[in-house]
N, CA and C of each residue as an Amber inpcrd file, in Angstrom:
protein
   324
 -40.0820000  11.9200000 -47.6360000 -40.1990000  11.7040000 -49.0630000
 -41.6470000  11.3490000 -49.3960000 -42.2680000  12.0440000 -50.8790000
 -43.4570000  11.4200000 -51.2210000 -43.4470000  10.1300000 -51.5850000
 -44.6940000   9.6890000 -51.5080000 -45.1780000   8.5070000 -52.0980000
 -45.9040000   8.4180000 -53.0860000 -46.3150000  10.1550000 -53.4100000
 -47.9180000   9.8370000 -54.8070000 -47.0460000   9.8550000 -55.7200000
 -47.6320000   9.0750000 -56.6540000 -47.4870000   8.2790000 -58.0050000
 -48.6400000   9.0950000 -59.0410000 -48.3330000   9.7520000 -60.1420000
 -48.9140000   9.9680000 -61.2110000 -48.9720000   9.3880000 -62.6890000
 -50.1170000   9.4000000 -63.2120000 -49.4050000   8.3090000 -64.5770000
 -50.3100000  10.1670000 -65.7640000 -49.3520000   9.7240000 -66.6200000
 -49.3470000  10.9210000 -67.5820000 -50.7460000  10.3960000 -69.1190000
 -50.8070000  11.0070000 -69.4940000 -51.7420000  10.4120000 -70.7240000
 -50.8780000   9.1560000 -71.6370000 -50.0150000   8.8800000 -71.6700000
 -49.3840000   7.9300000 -72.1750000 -49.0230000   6.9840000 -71.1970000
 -49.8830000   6.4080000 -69.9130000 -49.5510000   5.7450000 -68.8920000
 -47.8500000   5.4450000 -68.4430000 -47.2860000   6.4830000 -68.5120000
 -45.9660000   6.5730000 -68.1510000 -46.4530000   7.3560000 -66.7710000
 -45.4700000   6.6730000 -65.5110000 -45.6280000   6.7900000 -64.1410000
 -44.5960000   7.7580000 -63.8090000 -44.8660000   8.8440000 -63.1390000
 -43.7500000   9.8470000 -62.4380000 -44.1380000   9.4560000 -61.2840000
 -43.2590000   9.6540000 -60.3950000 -43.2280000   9.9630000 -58.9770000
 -42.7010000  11.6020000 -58.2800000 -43.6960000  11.9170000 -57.3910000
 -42.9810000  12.9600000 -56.7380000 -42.2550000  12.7640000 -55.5450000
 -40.9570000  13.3030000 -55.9190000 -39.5950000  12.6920000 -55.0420000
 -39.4470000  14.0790000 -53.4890000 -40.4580000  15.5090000 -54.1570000
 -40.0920000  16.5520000 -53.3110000 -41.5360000  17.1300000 -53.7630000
 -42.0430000  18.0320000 -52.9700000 -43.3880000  18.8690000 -53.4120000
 -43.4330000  19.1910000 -54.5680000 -44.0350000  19.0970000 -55.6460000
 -44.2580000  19.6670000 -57.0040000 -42.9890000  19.4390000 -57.5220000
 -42.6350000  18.5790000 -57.4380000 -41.4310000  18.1750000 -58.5520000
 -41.3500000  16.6150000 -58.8390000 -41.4130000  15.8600000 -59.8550000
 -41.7140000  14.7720000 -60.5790000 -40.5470000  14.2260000 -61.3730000
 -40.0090000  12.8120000 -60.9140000 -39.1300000  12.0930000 -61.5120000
 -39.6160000  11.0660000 -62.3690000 -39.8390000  10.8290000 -64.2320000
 -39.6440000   9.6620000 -64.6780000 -39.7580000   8.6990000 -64.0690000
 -40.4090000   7.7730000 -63.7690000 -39.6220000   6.3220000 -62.9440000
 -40.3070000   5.0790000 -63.6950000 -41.1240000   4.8890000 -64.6000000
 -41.4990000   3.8490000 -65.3730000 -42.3130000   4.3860000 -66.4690000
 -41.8690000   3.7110000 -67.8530000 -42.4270000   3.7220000 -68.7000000
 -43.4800000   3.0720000 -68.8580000 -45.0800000   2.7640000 -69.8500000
 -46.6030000   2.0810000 -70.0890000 -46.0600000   1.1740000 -69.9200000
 -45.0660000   0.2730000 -70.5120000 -44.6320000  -0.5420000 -71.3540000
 -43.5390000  -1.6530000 -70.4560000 -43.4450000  -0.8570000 -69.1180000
 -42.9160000  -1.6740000 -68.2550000 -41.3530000  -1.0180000 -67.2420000
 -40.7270000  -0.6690000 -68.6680000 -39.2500000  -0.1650000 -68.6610000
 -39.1260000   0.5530000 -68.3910000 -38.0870000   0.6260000 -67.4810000
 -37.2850000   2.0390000 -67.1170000 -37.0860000   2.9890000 -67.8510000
 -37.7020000   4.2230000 -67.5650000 -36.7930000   5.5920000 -68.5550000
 -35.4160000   6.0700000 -67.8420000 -34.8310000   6.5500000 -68.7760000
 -33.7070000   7.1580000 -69.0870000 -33.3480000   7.6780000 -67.3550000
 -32.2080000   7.9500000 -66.5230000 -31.9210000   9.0580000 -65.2430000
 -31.7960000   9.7260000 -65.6680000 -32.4280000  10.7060000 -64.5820000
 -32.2990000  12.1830000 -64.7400000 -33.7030000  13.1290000 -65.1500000
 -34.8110000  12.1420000 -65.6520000 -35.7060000  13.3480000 -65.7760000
 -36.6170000  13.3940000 -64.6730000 -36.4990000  14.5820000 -64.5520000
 -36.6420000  15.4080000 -63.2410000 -37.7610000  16.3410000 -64.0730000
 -38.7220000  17.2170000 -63.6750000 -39.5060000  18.1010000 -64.0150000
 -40.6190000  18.4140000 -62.6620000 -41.1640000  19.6140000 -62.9600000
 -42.1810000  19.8700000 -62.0920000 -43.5090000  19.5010000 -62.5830000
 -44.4350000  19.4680000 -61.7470000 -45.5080000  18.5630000 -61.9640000
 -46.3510000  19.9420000 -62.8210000 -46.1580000  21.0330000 -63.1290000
 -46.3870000  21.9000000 -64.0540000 -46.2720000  21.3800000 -65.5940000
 -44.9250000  21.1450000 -65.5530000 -44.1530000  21.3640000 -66.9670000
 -44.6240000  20.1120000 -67.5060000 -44.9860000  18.7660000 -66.4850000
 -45.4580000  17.2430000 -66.5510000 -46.9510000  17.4580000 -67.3760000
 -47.5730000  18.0180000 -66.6660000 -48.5460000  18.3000000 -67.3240000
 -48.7070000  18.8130000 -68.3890000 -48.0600000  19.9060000 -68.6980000
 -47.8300000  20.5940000 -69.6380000 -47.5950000  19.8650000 -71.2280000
 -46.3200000  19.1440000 -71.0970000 -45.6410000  18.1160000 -72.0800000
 -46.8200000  16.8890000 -72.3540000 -47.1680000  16.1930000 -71.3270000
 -47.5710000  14.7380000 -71.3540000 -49.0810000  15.0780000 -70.9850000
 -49.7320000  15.5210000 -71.0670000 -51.0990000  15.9350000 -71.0080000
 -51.1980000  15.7080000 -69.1650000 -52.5440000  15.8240000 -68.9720000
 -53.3400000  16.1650000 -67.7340000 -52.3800000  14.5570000 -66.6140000
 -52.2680000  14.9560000 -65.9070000 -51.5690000  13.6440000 -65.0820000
 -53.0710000  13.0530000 -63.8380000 -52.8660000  11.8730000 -64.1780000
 -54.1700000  11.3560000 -62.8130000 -53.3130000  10.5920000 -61.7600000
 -53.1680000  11.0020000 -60.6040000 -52.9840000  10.2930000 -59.1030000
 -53.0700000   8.9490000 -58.7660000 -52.3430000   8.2730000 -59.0830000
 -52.4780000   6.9660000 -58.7220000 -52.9520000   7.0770000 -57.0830000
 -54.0990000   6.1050000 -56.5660000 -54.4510000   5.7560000 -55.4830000
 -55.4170000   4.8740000 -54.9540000 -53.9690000   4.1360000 -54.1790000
 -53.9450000   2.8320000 -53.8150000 -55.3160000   3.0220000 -52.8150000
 -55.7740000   3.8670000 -52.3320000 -57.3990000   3.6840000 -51.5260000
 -57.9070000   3.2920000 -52.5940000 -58.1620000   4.0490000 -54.0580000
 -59.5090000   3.7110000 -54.7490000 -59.0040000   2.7590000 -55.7950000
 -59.5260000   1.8050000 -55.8520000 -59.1330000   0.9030000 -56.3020000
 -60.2310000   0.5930000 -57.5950000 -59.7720000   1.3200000 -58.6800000
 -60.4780000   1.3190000 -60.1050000 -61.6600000   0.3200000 -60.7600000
 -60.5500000  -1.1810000 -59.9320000 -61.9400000  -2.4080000 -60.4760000
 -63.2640000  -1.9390000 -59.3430000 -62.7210000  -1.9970000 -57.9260000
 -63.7090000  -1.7740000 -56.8450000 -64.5760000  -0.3960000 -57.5880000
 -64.1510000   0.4650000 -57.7210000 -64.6940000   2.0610000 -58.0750000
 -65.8860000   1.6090000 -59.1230000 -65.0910000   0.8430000 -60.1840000
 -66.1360000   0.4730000 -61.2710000 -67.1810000   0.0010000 -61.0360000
 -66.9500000  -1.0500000 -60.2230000 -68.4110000  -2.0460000 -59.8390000
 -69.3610000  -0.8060000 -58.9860000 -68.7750000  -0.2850000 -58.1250000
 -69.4730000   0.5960000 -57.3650000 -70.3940000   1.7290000 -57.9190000
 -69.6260000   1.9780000 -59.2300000 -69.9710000   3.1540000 -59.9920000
 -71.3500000   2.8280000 -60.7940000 -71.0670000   1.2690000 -61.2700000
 -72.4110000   0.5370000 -61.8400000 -73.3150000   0.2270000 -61.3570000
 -73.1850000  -0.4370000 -59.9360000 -74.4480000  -0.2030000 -59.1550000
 -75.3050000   1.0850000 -58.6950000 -74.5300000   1.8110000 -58.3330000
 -75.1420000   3.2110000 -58.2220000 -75.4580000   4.4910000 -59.1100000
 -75.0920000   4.1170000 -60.5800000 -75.7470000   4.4680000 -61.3110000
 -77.0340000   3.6750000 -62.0290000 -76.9910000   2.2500000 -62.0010000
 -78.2870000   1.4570000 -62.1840000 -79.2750000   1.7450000 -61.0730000
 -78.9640000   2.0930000 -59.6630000 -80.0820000   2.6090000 -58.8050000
 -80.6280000   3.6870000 -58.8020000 -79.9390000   4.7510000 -59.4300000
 -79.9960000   6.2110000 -59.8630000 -81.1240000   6.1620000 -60.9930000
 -80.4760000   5.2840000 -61.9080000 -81.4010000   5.7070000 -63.5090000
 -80.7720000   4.7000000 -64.1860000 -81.8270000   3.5570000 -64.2830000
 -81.1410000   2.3120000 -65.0830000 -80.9840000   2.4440000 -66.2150000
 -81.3690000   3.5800000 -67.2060000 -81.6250000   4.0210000 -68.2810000
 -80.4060000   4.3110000 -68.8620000 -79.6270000   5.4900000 -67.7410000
 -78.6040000   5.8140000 -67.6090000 -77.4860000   4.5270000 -67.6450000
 -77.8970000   3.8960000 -66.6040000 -77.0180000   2.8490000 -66.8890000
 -76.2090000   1.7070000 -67.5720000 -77.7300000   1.7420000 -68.6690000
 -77.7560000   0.9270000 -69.9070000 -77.4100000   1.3110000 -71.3410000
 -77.7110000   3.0360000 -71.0510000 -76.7410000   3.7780000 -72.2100000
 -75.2780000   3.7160000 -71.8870000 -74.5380000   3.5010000 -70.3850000
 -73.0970000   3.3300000 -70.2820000 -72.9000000   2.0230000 -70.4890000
 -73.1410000   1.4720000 -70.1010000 -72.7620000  -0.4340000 -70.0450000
 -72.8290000  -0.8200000 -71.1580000 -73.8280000  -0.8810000 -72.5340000
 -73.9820000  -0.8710000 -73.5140000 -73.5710000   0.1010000 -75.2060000
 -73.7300000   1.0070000 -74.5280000 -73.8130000   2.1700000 -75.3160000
 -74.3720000   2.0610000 -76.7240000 -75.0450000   3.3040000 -76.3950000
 -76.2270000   3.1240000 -77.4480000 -75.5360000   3.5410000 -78.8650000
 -76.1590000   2.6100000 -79.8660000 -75.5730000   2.5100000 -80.8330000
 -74.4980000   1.7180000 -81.1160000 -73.4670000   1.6490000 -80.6590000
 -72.0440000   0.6790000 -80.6330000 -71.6600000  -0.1010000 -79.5800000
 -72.4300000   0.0160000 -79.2010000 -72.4400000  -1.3310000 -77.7890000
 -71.1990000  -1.5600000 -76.6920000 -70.5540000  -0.4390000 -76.9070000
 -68.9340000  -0.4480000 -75.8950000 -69.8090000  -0.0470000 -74.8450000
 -68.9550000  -1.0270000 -74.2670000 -69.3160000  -0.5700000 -72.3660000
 -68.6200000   0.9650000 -72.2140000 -68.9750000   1.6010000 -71.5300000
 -68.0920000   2.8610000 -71.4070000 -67.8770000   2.9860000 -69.9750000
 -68.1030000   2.6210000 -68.7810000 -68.0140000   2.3580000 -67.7660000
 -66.4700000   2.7350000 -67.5430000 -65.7220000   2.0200000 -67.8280000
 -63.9750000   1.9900000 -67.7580000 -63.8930000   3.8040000 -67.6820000
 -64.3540000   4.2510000 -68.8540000 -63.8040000   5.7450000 -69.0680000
 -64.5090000   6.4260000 -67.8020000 -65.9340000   6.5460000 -67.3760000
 -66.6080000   6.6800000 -66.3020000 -65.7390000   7.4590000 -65.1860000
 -64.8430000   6.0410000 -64.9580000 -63.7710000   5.6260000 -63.8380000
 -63.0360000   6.6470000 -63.7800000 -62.6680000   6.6800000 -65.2450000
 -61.1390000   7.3930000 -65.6870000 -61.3620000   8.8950000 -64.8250000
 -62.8040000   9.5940000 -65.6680000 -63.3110000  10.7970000 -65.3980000
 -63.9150000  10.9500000 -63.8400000 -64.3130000  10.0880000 -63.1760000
 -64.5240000  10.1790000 -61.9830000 -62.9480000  10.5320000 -60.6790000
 -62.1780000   9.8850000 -61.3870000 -60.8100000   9.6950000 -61.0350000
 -60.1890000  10.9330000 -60.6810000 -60.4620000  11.9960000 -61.9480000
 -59.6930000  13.1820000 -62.5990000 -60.9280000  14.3680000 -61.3310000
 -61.8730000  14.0360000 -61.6990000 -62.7340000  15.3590000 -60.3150000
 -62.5900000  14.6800000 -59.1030000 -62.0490000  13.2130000 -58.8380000
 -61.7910000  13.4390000 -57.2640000 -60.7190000  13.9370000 -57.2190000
 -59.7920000  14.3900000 -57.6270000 -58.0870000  14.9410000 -57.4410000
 -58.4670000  16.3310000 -57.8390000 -59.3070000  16.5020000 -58.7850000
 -59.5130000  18.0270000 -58.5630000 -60.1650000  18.6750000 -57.2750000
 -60.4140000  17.6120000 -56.8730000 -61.5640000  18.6300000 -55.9890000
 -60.8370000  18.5550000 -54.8390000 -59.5870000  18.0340000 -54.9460000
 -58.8460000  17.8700000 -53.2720000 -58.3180000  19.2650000 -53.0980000
């Protein structure tokens, strides 16, 4: 049986129970969904937008910090337009993560 865990654009968690096929198993919000939904990790995508891989190696807070140091050694410039962001001052770092997240699973 698998173990990877996907969360959908509405941080609702599927699990794949068999190769390319995806069971419901927690809602953002905590709660159980409904038995029975079953779908392929096609149709998952399809419905609930792009799905990202939960994984327990990369560990998002760790990724972040990592991501900030090595883009402040890269180009602090760079770094200070993410951390700050120019003009509205949101850190953007978090999203960084998100998108770094989405090309390591692509690229597997």
């Amino acid at each position: 049986m698998s173990d990877r865990q996907f969360k959908d654009c509405d941080g609702d968690t599927w699990t794949e129970f068999e190769p390319g096929m995806l069971r419901f198993t927690e809602r953002a919000d905590g709660t159980r969904p409904p038995t029975g939904c079953i779908a392929s990790i096609e149709d998952v995508s399809a419905e609930h937008g792009p799905l990202t891989e939960t994984r327990p190696d990369l560990d998002p807070a760790r990724l972040e910090r990592t991501l900030r140091a090595y883009v402040a050694e890269l180009d602090y410039d760079v770094h200070k337009g993410l951390q700050c962001g120019h003009g509205d001052g949101v850190d953007r770092y978090p999203e960084e993560v998100e998108n770094f997240l989405r090309f390591w699973e692509a690229a597997a």
